[in-house]
C-alpha positions as CSV (number, residue, x, y, z in Angstrom):
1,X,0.0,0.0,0.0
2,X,1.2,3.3,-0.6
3,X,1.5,5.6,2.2
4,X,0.9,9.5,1.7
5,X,3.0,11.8,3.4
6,X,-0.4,14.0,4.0
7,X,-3.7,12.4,3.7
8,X,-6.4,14.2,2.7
9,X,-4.6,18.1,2.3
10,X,-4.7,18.2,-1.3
11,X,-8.1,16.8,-2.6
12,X,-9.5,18.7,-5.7
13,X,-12.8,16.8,-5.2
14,X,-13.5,19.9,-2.3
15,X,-14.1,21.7,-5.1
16,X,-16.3,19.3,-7.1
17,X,-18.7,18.4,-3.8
18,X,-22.1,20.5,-4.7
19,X,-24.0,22.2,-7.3
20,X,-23.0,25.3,-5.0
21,X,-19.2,24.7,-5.2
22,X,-19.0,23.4,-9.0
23,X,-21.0,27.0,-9.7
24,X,-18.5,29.1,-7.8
25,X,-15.6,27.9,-9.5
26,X,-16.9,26.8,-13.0
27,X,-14.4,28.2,-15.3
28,X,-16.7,29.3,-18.4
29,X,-20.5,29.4,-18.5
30,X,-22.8,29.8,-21.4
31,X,-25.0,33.0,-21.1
32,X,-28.1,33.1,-23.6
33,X,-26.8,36.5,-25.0
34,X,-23.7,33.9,-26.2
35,X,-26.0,32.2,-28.6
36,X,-27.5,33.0,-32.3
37,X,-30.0,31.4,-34.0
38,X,-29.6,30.4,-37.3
39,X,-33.6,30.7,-39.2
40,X,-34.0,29.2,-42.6
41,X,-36.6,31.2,-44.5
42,X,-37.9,29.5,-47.8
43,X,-39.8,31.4,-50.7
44,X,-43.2,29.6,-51.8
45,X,-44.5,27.7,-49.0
46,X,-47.6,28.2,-47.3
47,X,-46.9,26.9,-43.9
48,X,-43.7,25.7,-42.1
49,X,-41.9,22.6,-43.7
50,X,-39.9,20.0,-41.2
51,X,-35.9,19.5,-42.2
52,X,-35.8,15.8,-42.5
53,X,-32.4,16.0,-41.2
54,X,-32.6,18.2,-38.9
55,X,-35.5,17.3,-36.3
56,X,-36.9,20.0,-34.6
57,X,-35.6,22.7,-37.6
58,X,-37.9,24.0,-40.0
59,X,-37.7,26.3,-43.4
60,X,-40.0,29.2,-42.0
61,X,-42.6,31.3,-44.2
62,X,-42.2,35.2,-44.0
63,X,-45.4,34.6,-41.9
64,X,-43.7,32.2,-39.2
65,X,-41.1,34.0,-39.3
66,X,-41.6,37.0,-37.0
67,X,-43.2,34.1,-34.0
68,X,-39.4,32.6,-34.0
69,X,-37.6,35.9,-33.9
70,X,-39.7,36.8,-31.5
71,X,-39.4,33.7,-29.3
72,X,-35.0,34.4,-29.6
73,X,-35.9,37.7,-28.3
74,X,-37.7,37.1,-25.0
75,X,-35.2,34.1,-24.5
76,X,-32.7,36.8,-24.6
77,X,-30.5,35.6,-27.4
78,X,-27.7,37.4,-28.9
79,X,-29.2,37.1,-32.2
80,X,-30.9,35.5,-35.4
81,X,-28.5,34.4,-38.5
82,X,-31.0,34.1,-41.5
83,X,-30.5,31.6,-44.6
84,X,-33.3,32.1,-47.3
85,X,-34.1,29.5,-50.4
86,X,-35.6,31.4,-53.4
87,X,-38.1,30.1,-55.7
88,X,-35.8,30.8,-58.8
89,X,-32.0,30.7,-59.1
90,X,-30.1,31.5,-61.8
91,X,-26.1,31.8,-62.5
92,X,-25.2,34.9,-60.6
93,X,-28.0,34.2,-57.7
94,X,-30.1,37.4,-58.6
95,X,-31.9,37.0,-56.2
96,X,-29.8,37.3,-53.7
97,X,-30.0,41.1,-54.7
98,X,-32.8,41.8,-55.7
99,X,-34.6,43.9,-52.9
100,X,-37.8,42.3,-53.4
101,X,-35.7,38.8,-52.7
102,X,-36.8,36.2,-50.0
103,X,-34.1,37.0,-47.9
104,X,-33.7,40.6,-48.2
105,X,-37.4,40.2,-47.0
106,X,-37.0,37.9,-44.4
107,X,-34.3,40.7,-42.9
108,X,-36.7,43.3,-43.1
109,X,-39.1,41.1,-41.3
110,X,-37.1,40.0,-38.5
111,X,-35.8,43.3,-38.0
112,X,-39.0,45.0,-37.5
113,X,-39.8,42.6,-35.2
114,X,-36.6,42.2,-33.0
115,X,-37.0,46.0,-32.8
116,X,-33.4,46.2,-31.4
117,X,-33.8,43.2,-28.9
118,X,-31.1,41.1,-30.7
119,X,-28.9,41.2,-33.5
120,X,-30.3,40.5,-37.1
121,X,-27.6,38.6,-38.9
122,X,-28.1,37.8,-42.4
123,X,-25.8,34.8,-44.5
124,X,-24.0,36.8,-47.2
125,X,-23.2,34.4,-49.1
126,X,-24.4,32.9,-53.0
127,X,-25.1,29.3,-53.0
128,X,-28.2,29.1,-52.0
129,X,-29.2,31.6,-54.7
130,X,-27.4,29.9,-58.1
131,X,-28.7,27.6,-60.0
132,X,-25.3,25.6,-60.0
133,X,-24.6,25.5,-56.1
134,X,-21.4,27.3,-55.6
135,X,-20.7,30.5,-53.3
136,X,-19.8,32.6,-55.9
137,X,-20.2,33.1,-60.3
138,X,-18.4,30.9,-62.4
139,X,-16.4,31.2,-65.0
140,X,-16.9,29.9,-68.5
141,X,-15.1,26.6,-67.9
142,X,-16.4,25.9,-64.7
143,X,-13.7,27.1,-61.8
144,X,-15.7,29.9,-59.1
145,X,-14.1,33.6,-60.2
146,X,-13.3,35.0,-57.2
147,X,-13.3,38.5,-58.1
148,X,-16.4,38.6,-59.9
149,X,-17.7,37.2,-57.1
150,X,-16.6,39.8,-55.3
151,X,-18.9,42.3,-57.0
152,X,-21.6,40.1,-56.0
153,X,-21.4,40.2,-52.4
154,X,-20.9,44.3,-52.3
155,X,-24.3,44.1,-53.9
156,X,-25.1,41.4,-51.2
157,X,-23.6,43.7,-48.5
158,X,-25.8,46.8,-49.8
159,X,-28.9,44.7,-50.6
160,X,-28.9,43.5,-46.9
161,X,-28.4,46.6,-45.1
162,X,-30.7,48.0,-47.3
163,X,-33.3,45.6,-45.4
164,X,-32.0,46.5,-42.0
165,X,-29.6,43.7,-41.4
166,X,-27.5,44.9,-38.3
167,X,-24.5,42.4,-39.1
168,X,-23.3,40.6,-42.2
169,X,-22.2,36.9,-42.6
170,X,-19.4,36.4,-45.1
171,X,-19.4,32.9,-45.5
172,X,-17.9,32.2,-49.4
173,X,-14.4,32.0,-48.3
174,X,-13.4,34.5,-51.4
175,X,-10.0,36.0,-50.9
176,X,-10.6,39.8,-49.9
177,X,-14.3,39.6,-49.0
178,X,-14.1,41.5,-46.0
179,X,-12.2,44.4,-47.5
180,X,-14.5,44.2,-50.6
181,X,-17.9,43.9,-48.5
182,X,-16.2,47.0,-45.7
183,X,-15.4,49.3,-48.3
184,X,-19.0,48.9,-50.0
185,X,-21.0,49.7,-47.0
186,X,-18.8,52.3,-45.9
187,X,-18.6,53.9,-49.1
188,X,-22.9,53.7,-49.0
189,X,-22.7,55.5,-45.4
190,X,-24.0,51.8,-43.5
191,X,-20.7,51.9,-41.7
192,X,-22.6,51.0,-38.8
193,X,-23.3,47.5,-40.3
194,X,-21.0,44.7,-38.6
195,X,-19.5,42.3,-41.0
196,X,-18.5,38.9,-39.5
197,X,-15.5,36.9,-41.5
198,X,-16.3,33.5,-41.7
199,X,-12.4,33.1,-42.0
200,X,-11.7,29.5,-41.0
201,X,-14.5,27.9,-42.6
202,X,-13.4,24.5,-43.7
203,X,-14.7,21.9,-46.3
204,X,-16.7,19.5,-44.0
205,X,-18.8,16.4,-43.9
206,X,-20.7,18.1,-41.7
207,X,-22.7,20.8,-43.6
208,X,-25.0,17.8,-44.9
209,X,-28.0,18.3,-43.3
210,X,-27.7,22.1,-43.6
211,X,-27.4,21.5,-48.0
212,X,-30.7,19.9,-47.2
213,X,-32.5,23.0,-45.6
214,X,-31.7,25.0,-48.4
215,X,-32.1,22.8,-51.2
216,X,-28.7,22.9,-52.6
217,X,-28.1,22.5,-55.8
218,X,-24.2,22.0,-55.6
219,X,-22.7,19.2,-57.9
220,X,-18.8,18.8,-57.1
221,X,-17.6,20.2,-54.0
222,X,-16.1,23.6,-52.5
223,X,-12.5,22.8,-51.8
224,X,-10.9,25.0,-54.2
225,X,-12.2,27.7,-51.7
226,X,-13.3,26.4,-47.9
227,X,-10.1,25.3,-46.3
228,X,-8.3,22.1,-46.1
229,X,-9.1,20.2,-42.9
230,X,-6.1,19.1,-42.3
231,X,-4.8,22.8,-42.0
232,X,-4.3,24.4,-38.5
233,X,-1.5,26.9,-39.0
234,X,-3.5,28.6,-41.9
235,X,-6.2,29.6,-39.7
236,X,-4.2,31.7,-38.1
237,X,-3.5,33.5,-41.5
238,X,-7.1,33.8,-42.5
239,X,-8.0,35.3,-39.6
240,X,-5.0,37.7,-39.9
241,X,-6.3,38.8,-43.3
242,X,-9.9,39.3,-42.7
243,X,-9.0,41.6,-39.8
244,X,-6.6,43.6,-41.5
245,X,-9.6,44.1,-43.7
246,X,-12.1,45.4,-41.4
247,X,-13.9,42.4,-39.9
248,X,-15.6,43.2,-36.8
249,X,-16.0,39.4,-36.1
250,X,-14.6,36.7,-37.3
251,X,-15.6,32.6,-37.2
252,X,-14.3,29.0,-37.4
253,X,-16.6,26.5,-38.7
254,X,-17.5,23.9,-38.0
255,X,-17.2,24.2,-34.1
256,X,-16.7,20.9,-33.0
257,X,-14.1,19.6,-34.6
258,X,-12.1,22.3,-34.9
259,X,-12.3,23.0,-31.4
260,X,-8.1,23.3,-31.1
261,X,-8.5,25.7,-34.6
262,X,-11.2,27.5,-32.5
263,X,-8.4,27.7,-29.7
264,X,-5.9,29.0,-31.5
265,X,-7.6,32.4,-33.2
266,X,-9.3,32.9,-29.7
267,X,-5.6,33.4,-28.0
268,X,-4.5,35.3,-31.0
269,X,-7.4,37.3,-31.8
270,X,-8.2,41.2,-31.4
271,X,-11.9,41.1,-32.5
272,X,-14.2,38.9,-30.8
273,X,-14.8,35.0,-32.5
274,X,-18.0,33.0,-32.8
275,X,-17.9,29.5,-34.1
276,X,-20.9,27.4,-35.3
277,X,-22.3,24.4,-34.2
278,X,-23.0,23.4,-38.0
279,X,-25.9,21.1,-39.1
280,X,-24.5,17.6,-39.1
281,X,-23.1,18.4,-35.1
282,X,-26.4,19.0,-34.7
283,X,-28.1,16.0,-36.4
284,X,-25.7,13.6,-34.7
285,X,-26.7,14.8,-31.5
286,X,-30.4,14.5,-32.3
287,X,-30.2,10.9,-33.8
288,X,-28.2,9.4,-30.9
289,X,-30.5,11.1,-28.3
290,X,-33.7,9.6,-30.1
291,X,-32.3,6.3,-30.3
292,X,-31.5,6.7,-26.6
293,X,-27.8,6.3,-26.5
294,X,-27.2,9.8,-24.9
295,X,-28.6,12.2,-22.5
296,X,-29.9,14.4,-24.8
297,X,-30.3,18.1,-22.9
298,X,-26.8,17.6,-21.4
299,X,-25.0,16.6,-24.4
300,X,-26.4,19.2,-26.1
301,X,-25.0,21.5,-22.9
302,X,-21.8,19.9,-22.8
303,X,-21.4,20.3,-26.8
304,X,-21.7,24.1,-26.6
305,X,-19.8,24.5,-23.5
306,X,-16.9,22.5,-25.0
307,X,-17.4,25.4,-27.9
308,X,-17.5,28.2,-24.8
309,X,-14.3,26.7,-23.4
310,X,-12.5,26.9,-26.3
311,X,-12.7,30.5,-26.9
312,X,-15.9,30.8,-28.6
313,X,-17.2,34.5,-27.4
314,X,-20.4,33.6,-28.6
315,X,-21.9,30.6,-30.7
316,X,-24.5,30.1,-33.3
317,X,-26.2,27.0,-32.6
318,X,-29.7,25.2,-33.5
319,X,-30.0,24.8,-30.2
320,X,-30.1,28.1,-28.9
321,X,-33.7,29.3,-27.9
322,X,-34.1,25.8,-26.1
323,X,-30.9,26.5,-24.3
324,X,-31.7,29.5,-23.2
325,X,-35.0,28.3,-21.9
326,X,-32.7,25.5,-19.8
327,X,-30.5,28.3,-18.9
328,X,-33.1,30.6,-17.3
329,X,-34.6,27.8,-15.3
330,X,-31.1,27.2,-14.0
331,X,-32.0,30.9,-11.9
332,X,-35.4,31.1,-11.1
């Protein structure tokens, strides 16, 4: 038997004995104005359509719309990011411009209705809008133009502020978005609209579910522009870019597994970071809790703590009202 010089003097487990004491000394917690909402809004439908993949998810009309923004407000959420599937797509995603546009719509919408109780984030971003799937237009032999492209989202950019969009998304991954989309808004006098770089956003298996909620039509894949994930170190060079550019916020995605990534921009970085709990983190958590084989309320808690711990100052998650609900029970 080993013999201990003093028995019992150093015992973390003090610390560890009741709710009291693990709430005293918990590290990081998760705070409801940490979480975003991202909405799916889809042109066409005449009630609410159920995401196969994604229980619980839903493509909203512009009628069900305000109910949900509404419900993130008085939950006290940080805010709502919007994705919107038009009717018609074409090559250069007109629609995505078009003021009259399901999303630019949807913004105006949800900003009425937040009236300043969160912020109303809009995805700047093409695919959803193009007939062929990709983030940006192509060129005549098939490869995505980045600088065309370009021109695009400063449209986006104006477009969405137009609506009353308090914060942009810049999800393509085109090099020099963020100067492109700053210089646009500032130029149009909506230098009050935040843009948030989604500058490590890598090419993952885990978008899946999220390509079904807004009817992708993407053949191929998007590697030539979302980063490798096997890369770490260029993360840190993304991020360096975007915010030499102007971004007010900047992202890793997906959250998860990328949580050292996610580490590594929140030690280095001088703007604040979100990450995102993407649609196939989501979907695993929700198929293992209906077949049983998890707890499903605290993985979900654990999952975007984990994200919290790692640096994430806030995170967008499908999770987020219902967290928030959990969260407010915690101190009633």
């Amino acid at each position: 038997m080993t013999e201990h010089p003093h028995p019992g003097r150093v015992r973390p487990r003090r610390l560890r004995a009741t709710p009291a004491m693990r709430r005293l000394v918990g590290e990081v917690d998760v705070q409801p104005r940490q979480l975003v909402l991202p909405l799916f809004v889809r042109e066409g439908l005449a009630e609410p359509r159920p995401i196969a993949s994604m229980p619980g998810v839903v493509q909203h009309t512009l009628e069900s719309l305000p109910a949900a923004v509404a419900q993130a407000a008085d939950a006290r959420l940080g805010g709502v990011m919007l994705f919107a599937v038009p009717e018609l797509r074409d090559a250069t995603g007109t629609q995505a411009t078009a003021s009259d546009g399901i999303l630019n719509r949807a913004i105006a919408v949800a900003a009425r209705e937040a009236g300043g109780a969160l912020v109303v984030q809009a995805d700047l971003c093409l695919d959803e809008f193009t007939d062929h799937g990709h983030c940006g237009v192509l060129t005549a032999d098939g490869r995505v133009d980045n600088d065309a492209t370009l021109t695009r989202y400063a449209e986006m950019a104006l477009a969405q502020a137009a609506a009353g969009a308090d914060l942009v998304g810049l999800s393509g991954m085109m090099d020099g978005q963020t100067g492109v989309v700053r210089d646009a808004l500032d130029q149009a006098g909506a230098d009050e609209v935040a843009v948030l770089a989604y500058a490590a956003k890598y090419a993952s298996a885990f978008y899946g579910p999220f390509r079904d909620a807004v009817e992708s039509q993407l053949e191929g894949d998007r590697r030539t522009y979302q980063m490798d994930p096997a890369n770490r170190r260029e993360a840190a060079r993304e991020v360096a870019i975007d915010v030499a550019e102007g971004a007010d916020v900047v992202m890793v995605k997906p959250a998860l597994a990328y949580l050292d990534v996610l580490a590594d921009v929140a030690a280095s970085s001088p703007v604040p970071v979100a990450a995102y709990a993407v649609s196939g983190e989501y979907a695993m958590i929700e198929a293992a809790a209906a077949a049983g084989w998890i707890e499903r309320e605290r993985a979900i808690r654990e999952s975007v703590l984990s994200i919290r711990r790692a640096g994430a100052d806030h995170v967008l998650t499908y999770h987020a009202t219902e967290l928030a609900g959990w969260l407010a029970e915690e101190y009633r």
